[in-house]
C-alpha positions in Angstrom: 213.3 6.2 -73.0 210.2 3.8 -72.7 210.1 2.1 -69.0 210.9 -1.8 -69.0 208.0 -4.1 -68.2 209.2 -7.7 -67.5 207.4 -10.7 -68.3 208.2 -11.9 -65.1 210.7 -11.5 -62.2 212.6 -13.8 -59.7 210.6 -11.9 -57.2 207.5 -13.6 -58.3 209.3 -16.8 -59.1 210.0 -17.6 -55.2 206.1 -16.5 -54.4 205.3 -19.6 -57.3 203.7 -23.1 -55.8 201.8 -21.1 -53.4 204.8 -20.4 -51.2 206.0 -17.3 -50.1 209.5 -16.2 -50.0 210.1 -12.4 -49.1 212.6 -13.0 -46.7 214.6 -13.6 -49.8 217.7 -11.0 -49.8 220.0 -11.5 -53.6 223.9 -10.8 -52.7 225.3 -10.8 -56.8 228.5 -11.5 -56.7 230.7 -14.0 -58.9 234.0 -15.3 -57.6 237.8 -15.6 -58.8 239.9 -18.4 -58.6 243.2 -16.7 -58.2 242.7 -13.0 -57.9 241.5 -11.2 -55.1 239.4 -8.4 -56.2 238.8 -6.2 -53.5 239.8 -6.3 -49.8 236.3 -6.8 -48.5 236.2 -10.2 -50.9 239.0 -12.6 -49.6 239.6 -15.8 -51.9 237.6 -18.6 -51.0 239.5 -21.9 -49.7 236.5 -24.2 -48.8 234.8 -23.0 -51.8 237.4 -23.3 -54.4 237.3 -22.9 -58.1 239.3 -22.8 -61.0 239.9 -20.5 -64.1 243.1 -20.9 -66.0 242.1 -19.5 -69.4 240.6 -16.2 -67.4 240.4 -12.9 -69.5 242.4 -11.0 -67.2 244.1 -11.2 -63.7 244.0 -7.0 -63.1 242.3 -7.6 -60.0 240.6 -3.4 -60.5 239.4 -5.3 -64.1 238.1 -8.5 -62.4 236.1 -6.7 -60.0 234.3 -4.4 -62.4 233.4 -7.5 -64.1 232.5 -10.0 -61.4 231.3 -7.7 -58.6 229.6 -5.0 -60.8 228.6 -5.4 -64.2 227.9 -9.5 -64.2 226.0 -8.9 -60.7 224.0 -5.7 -62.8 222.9 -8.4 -65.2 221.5 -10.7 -62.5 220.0 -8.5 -60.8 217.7 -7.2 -63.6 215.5 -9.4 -63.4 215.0 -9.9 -59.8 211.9 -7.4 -59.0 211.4 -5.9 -55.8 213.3 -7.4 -53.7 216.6 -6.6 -51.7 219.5 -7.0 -53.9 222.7 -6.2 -52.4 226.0 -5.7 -54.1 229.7 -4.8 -53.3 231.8 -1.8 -53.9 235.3 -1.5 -55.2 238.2 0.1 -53.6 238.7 3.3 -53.3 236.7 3.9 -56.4 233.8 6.7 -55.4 230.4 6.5 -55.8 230.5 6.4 -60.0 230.3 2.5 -59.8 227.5 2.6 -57.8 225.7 5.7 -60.1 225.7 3.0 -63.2 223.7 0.5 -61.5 221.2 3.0 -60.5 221.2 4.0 -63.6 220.5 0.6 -65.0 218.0 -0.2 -62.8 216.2 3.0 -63.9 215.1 1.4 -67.0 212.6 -0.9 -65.6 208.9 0.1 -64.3 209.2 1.3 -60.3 207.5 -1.6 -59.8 210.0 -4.0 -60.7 213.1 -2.4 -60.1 215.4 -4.0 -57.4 215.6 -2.6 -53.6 219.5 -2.0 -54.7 222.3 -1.2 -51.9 226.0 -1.7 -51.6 228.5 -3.0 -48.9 232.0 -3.1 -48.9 232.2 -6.8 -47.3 230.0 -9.2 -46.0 230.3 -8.2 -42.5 228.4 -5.4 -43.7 225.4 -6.9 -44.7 222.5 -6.1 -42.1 219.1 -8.8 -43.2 216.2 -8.5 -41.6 214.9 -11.1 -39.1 214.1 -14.3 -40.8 216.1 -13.3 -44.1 218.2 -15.6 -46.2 220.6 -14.7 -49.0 220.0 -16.4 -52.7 223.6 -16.1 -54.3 225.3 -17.0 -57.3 228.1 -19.2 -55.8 228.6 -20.3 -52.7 232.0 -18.0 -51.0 233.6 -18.5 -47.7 233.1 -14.8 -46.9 229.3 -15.4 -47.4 229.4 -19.0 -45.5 228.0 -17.3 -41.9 225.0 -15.7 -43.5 222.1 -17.8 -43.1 221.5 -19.1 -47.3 217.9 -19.6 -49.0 220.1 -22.9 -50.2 222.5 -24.8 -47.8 225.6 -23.9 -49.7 227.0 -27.3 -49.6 224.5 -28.9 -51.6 224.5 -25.5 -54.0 228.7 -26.2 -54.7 227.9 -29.6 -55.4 225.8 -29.0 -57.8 227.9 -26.4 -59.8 230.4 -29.4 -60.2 231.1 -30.8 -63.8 232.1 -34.1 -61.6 229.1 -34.3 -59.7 227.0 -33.7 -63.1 229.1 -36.4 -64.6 228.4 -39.4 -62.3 224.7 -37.9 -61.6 221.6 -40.0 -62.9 221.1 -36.9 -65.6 222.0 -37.9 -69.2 225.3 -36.8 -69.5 228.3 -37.6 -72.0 229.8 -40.7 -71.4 232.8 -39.3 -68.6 235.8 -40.5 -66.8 236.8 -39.0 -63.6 239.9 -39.0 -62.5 239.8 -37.8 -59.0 243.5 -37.6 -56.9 244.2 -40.0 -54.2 245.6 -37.4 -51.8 243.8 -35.8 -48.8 242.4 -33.0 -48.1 244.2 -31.1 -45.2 247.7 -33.2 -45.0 250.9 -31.5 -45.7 253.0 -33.5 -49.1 256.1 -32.7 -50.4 257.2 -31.7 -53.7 257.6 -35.0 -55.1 254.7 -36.3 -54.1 252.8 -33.7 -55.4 254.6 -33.4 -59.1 253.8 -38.1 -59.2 250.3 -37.0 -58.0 250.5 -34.4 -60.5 251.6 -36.8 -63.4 249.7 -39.5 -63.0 246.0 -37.4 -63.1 247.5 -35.9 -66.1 248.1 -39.3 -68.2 244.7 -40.0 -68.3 244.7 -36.8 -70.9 247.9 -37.6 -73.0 247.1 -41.2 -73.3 243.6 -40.4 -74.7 242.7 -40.2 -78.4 241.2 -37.2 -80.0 238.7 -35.6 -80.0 237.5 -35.4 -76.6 236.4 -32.6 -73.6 238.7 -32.3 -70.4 237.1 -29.7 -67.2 237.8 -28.7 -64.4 235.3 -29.6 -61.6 234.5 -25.9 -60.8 235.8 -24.0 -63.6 234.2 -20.4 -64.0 232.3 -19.4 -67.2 234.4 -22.1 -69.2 237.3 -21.0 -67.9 238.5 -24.4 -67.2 236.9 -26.1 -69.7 239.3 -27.8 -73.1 237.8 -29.0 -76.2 240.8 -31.3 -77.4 240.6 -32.3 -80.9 244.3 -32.4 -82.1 247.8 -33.2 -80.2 248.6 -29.6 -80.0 245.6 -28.5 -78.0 246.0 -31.6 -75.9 250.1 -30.7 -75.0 248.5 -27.0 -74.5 245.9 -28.7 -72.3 247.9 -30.9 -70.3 250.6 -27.6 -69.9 247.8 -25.4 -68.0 245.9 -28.6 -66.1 249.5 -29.3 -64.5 249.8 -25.9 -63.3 246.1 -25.6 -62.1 246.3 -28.9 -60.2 249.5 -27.6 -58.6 247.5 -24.9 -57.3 244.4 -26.7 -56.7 246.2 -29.5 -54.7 248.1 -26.6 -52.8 244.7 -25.3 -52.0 243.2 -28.3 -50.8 246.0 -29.0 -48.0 244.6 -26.2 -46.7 241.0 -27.0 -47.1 238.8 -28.1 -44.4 236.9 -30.3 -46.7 235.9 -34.0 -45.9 236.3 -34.9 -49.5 239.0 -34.4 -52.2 238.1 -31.5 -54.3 240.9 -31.9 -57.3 239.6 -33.5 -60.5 239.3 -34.0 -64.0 236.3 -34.8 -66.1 237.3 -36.3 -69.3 234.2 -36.6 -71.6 233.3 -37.9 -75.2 233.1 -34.2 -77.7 229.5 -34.8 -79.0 228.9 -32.8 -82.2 225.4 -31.6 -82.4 223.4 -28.5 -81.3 224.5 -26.6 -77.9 221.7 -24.6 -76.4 221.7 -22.7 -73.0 218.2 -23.7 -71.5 217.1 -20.9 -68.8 214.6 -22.0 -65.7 213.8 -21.6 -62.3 212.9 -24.6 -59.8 210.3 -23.7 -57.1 210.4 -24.6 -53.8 208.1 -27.9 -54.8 210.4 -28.8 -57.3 208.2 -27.0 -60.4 210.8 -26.2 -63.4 209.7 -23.1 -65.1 210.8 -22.4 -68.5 211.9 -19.0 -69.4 214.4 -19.1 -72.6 216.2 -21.7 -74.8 219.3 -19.8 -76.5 222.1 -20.5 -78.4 225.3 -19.5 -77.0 228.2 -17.3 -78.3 231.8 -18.3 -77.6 235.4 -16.9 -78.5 237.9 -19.0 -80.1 239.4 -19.1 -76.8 236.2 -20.5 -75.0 235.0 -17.4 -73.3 232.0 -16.9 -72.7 230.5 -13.6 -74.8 226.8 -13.3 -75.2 223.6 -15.5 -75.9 220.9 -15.2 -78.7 217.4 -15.3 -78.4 214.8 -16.0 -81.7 211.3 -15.4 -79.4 209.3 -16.7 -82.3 210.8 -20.4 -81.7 210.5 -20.2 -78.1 207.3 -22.1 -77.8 208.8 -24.8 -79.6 211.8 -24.9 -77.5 209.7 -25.1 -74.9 208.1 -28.1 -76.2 211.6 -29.9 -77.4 213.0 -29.9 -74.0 210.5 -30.2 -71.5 211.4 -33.3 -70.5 215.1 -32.3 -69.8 213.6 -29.3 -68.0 211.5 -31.8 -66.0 214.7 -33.8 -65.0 216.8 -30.8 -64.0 214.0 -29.4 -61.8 213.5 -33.0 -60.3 217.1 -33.7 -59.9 217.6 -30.2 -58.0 214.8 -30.5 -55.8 216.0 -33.6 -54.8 218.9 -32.3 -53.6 217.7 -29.3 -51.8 218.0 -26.3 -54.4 215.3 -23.6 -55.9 215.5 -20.3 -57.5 217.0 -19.7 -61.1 219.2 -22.3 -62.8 220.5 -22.8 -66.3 221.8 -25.8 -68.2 224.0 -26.0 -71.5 222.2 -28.8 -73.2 223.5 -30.6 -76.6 221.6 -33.1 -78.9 223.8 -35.0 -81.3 222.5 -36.5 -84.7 220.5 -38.9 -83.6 217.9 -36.5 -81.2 219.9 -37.6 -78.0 219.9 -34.6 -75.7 223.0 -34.5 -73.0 223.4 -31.9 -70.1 227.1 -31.0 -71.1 227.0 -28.3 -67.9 224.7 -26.5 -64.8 224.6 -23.7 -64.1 223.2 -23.2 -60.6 222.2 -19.8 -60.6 221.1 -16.7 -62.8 222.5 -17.5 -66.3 224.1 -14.6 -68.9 221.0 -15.2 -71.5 218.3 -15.4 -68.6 217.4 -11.7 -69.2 216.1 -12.9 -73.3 213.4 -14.8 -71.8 211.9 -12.1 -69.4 211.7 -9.8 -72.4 209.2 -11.4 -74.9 206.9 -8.7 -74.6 208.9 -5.7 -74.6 210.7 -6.6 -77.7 208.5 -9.3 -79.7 205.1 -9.0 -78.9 204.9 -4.4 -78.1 207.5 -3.5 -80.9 207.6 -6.7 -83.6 211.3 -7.1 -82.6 211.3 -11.0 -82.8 215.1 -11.9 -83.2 217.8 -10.4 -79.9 221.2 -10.6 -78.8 222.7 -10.0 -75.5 226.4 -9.0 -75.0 229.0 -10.0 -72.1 231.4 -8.5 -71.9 231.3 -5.7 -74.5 234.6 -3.0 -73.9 233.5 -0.2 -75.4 236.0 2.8 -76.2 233.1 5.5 -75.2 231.2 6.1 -71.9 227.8 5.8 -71.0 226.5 9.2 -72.0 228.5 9.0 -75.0 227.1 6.1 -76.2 223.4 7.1 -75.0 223.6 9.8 -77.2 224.8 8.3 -80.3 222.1 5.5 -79.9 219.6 7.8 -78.7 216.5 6.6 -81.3 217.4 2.8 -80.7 216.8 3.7 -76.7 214.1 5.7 -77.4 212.1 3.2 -79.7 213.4 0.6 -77.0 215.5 -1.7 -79.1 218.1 -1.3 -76.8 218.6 -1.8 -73.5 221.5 -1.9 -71.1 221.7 -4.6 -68.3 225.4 -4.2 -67.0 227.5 -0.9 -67.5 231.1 0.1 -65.4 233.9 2.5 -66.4 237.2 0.7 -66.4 239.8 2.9 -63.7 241.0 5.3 -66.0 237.4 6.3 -67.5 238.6 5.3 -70.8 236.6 2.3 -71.5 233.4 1.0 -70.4 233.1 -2.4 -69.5 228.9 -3.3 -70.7 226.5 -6.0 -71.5 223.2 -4.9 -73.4 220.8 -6.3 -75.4 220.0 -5.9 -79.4 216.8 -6.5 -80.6 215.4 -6.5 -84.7 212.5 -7.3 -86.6 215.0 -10.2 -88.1 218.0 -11.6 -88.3 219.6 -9.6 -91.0 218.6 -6.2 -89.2 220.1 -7.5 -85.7 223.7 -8.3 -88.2 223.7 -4.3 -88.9 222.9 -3.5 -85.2 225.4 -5.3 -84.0 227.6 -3.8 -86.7 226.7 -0.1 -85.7 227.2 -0.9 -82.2 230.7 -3.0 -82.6 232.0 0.2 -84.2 233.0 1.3 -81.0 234.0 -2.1 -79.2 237.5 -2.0 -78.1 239.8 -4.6 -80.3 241.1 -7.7 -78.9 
């Protein structure tokens, strides 16, 4: 198999604006809500988030997606530079053998300086290091941060995007009037309950209802008819429940339970990809649109490189703001941002993303697929189940590989070694080509 040459890397991202950042150490890993997925990696109080409409609650599952194969994809594109990332329980050393493995695609000179703890007390940085994360945890709160986390979880909130000065849908928040750390009873809590949910049943169709730090969409309701509104307001009452239980125990100064009601603009939804240096530059590195389930998850992002330049040039100014707006508050490194412009050329920041994105590998791969091999139109997949394992599948797709088509940015066995939990990326000469890739490959996707 060819060697991976990046266009760029994070690496040399955080050396951009004439500053240098080695002292820089990536810890990947993405957090639950409810599910504790490994005993190193307790549930996060301070730091709280929601995902009702998650894709599973096997905690084994959950950790091969959030602690191994989403943290693989991030840290592809990182360089040299420490990345650390955790193990999972009782689970040998194969885990740890795929992101090797991954890893070895890429030129030596860009590969990540990968090694793996079983909690954070583990983690040993050199004098002077920070960590660079993807969301702020409380098991990572003592480690000195590249970003005070703080700032970093405000930032990841829909709220705090919806009263921000960025264009944003017109929103409503409806924040509870309880208090962080004081003890209510059950009545209390099912009025508080009740009243934060009107605001949804009393609102016309169509319309969007979040979560203020809902995972990967996973709190996120697109309500255009009364039945997806009563199947809205059934799972918000339960996840306030839990969220107001949560925040009795919180330390926080400020309430943390929420909803963001906002207008449903029809128009085109784009993931931009960027990183924001340390003088508040914005970088551009992908524009792509974005591919959802009917359930809202989150599955993939797709990547034409020939319209890239003019992406570039259609939101620069929304790039602009987002670096500005970030700097401002105290944040570099990567970022992404879900960006919609209706039918009129208005563009609205519908979400950020504060961190490594799904589709930021696309834009670090221009050369390697469009410019070397005439490959022009790409797809990346998360998460793809696929009912074979690695070698399996590296056999039967041996030329693509070879003629570097293909490449794989996450990969994990499930428990029982009978499926493999993957993201990877197809590249074509053109849209119809990429269709019959994607068909060959889907032959051996799990159903459902």
């Amino acid at each position: 198999m060819p060697q991976i040459i990046l266009d760029h890397t994070l690496r040399e991202f955080y050396c951009q604006d004439e500053t240098e950042d080695s002292t820089i150490v990536v810890v990947n890993a993405l957090p639950t809500a409810e599910t504790q997925m490994t005993r190193g990696i307790p549930l996060s109080i301070k730091y709280t988030y929601q995902s009702p409409n998650v894709l599973t609650r096997d905690p084994d599952m959950l950790a091969r997606l959030y602690l191994q194969v989403v943290p693989q994809i991030f840290g592809f594109i990182a360089g040299d530079m420490p990345l650390i990332l955790f193990d999972l329980d009782n689970a040998g050393q194969a885990h740890r053998n795929e992101a090797y493995q991954t890893y070895s695609q890429l030129t030596p000179g860009q590969r990540p300086q990968l090694s793996f703890v079983a909690q954070p007390s583990d983690i040993q940085l050199p004098a002077g290091a920070r960590i660079a994360i993807a969301n702020p945890m409380d098991c990572l709160f003592s480690l000195p941060h590249a970003v005070d986390p703080n700032v970093h979880y405000d930032l990841l909130s829909k709220k705090s995007l919806a009263l921000s000065i960025l264009p944003s849908p017109p929103s409503e928040v409806v924040d509870t009037v309880l208090r962080p750390g004081k003890d209510y009873d059950e009545p209390t809590l099912d009025a508080e309950i009740d009243r934060m949910t009107k605001a949804v049943t009393t609102r016309a169709c169509p319309f969007v209802a979040k979560m203020p730090q809902s995972l990967s969409g996973e709190g996120v309701f697109l309500i255009r008819s009364d039945s997806e509104k009563h199947h809205a307001v059934e799972v918000l009452q339960q996840e306030l429940r839990r969220s107001l239980a949560i925040m009795r125990q919180s330390k926080m100064q400020t309430p943390t339970s929420s909803i963001i009601l906002q207008k449903l603009i029809p128009g085109e939804n784009v993931a931009l990809a960027f990183f924001v240096t340390r003088r508040g530059r914005a970088i551009f590195t992908s524009c792509c649109p974005q591919l959802v389930d009917p359930h809202g998850h989150w599955e993939g992002g797709y990547i034409s490189y020939k319209q890239q330049e003019q992406f570039q040039r259609r939101y620069a100014r929304i790039i602009e703001l987002l670096g500005q707006y970030m700097h401002s508050k105290g944040y570099y490194g990567p970022a992404g941002a879900d960006v919609i412009t209706d039918h009129e050329g208005v563009q609205f920041v519908i979400d950020l993303n504060v961190r490594v994105i799904g589709s930021h590998p696309l834009g670090f791969l221009k050369n390697h697929f469009s410019v070397e091999r005439g490959l022009h139109e790409a797809v990346l997949f998360f998460p793809l189940f696929l009912n074979c394992k690695r070698e399996t599948f590296e056999d039967l797709f041996r030329r693509q590989l070879h003629d570097g088509a293909l490449v794989i940015t996450g990969w994990c066995h499930d428990k029982e070694e009978k499926t493999s939990i993957t993201s990877m990326i197809l590249a074509a000469e053109d849209e119809s080509k990429l269709r019959t890739f994607i068909d060959e490959v889907k032959v051996y996707q799990v159903p459902g």
